[in-house]
N, C-alpha and C positions, 0 to 999 in steps of 0.2 A: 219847170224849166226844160225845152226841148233842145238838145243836144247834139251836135253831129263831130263823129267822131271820126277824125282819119290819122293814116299813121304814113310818115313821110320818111323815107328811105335815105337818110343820110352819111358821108364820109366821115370819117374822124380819122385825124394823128395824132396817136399818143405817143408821149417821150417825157424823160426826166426832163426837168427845169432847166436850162442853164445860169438862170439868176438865182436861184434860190436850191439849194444842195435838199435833195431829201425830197421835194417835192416835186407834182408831176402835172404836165401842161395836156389838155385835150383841145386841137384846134376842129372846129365843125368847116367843111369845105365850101359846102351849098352857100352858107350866110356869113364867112368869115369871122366867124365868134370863136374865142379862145375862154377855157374856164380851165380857173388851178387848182388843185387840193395836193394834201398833203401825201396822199395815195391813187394809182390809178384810178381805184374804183369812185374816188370821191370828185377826181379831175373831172372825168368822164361824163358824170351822173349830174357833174355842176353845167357842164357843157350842150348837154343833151336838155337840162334845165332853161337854159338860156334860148338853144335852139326853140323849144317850146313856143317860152315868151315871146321869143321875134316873131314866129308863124302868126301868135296869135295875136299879136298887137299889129303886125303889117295886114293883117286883114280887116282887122278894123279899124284901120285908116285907109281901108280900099289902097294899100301899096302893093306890090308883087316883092312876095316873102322872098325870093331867088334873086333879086336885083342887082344884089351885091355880094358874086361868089368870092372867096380866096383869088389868090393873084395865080396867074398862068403855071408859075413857077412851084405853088403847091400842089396842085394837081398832078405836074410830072411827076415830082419828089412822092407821091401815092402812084401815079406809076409804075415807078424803079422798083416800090418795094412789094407790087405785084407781080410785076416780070421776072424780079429777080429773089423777093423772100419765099419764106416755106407759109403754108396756108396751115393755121391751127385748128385744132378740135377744138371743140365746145369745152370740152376737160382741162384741155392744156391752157386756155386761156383763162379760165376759173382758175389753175393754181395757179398764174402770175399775177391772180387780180389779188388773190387769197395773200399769195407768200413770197411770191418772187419778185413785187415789184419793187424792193427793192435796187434789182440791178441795174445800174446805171448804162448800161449797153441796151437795152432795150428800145425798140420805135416799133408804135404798131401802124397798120390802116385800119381802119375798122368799117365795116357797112353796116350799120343797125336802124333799124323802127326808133320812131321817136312819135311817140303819142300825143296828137293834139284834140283837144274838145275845147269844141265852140258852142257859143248859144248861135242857135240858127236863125234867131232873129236879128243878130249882126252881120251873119254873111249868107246871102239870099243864094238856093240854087240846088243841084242835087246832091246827095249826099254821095261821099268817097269810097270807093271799095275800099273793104281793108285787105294788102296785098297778106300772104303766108310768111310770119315774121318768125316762125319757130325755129328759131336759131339766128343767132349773129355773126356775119360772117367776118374773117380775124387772118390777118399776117402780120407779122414777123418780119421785118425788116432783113436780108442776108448778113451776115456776120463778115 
């Protein structure tokens, strides 16, 4: 099976739940998908999951995977918290994923890679560069 592999640079906001105490919401911005778990690391990873799935099912349905971003309004609110949060290390974000995600004060933005693989027999054409994902880049909403 031949394979083409590319990785799509997407938005996230994470923040605690506000329906459900304890748990934590990853909204994807490009494709308006939301995924919850019971911990950041697990919102996130369900999120990024999800992002996946859409890439790869709107391509084989010949749709445009971007068609349907988040609404105007999340975007700025990822704005705000680049204008105005602190931008985190790779370290500092590991330990809020590790221990601190408990805090209920918390909102991130996030930009990270999300790896998709196709059979290239469903989507005809050249393949993607993969852009330099070594590191995820990460704020911190201002307090």
């Amino acid at each position: 099976m031949n394979v083409r592999r590319a990785i799509h640079t997407l938005w996230f906001i994470a923040c605690p739940c506000e329906d459900v105490p304890g748990d934590w919401e990853a909204h994807c911005l490009e494709f308006d998908l939301v995924g919850q778990g019971q911990s950041l690391g697990e919102a996130l990873e369900l999120c990024m999951e999800s992002a996946e799935i859409h890439v790869r099912e709107s391509l084989r349905d010949a749709r445009d995977p971007y068609a349907t971003p988040a609404p105007a309004e999340c975007w700025s609110f990822r704005n705000s918290i680049l204008d105005a949060g602190e931008k985190l290390t790779s370290e500092q974000f590991s330990k809020l994923v590790d221990k601190d995600a408990s805090r209920q004060d918390l909102i991130l933005a996030l930009e990270c890679g999300v790896v998709v693989d196709i059979d290239f027999h469903i989507v005809d054409g050249p393949p993607c560069s993969e852009p330099d994902m070594s590191r995820t880049l990460v704020w911190k909403k201002a307090a």
